[in-house]
N, C-alpha and C positions, 0 to 999 in steps of 0.2 A: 705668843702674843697676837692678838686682833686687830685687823687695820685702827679699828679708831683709835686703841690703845700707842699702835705704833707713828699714829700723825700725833697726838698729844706729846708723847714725850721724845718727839723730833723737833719740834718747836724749842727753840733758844729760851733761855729764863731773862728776863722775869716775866714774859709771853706765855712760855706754859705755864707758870703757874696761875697767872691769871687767868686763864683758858679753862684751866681744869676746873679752877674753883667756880668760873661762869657755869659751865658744863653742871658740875653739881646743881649749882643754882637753878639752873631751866629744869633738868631732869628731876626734883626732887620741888619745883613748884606745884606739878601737877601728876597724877599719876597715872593720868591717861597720855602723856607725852613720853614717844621711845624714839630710840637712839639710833640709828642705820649708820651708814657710809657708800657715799653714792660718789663717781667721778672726785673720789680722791678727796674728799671733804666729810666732815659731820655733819648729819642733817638729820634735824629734829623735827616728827613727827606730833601731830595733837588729832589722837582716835582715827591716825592712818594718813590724813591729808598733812603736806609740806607747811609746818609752820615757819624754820628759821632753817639757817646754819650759817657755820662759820667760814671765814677766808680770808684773804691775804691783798689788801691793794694794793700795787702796783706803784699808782702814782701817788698816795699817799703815806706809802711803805708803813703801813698798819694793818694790822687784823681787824675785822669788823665781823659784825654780825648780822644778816640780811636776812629779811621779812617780808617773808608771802604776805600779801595785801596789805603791806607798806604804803601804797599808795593813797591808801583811803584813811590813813592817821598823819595828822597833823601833829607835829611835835620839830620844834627849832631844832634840835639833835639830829634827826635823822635827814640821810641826805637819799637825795631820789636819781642823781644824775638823770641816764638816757634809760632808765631801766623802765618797764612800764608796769610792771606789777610790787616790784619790792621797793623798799625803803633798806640802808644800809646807819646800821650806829656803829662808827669806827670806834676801838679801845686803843686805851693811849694807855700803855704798860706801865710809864711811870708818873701816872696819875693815880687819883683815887676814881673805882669804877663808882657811876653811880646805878646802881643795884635797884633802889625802888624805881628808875627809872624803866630798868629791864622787865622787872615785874610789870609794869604798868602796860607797855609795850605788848605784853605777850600776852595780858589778857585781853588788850584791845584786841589784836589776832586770831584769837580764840573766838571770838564773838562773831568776826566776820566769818570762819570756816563754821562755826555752828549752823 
């Protein structure tokens, strides 16, 4: 088994599954985005440069998803705390995700690293 395989299904449910099925969703949005594992994490690549990945807050004991040039999209969702380049969308396991927002997200991202 693969690091990224082995953080996926180390995650408690209903987290991983919501993870995995995100994961699918980025990975299978575009096909020039691939999958690494850098400092213990998944980090999503778009044509080689840092688009996203995933993590764990601390002080909001959620997973989120944080976005290279986060800071230059506007959207009530994402938070910026002290971070100066990313934006952060926490996932709430036992919510409904909202998915076209993801999409929407990632190709604003997309646009800035073009």
């Amino acid at each position: 088994m693969n690091p990224i395989q082995e953080y996926f299904l180390n995650q408690p449910e209903p987290a991983r599954s919501l993870l995995l099925f995100l994961r699918e969703q980025i990975l299978s949005s575009d096909q020039d985005i691939t999958e690494t594992f850098s400092f213990g994490l998944p980090f999503y690549k778009y044509k080689g440069k840092m688009l996203c990945y995933f993590s764990f807050h601390k002080k909001f004991k959620k997973y989120y998803i944080s976005f290279n040039h986060g800071n230059k999209i506007e959207s009530p969702f994402l938070i910026q705390e002290d971070r100066k380049l990313f934006k952060i969308l926490l996932i709430d396991e036992n919510e409904d995700f909202p998915l076209e927002l993801l999409l929407e997200i990632l190709d604003k991202v997309k646009k800035w690293i073009k």
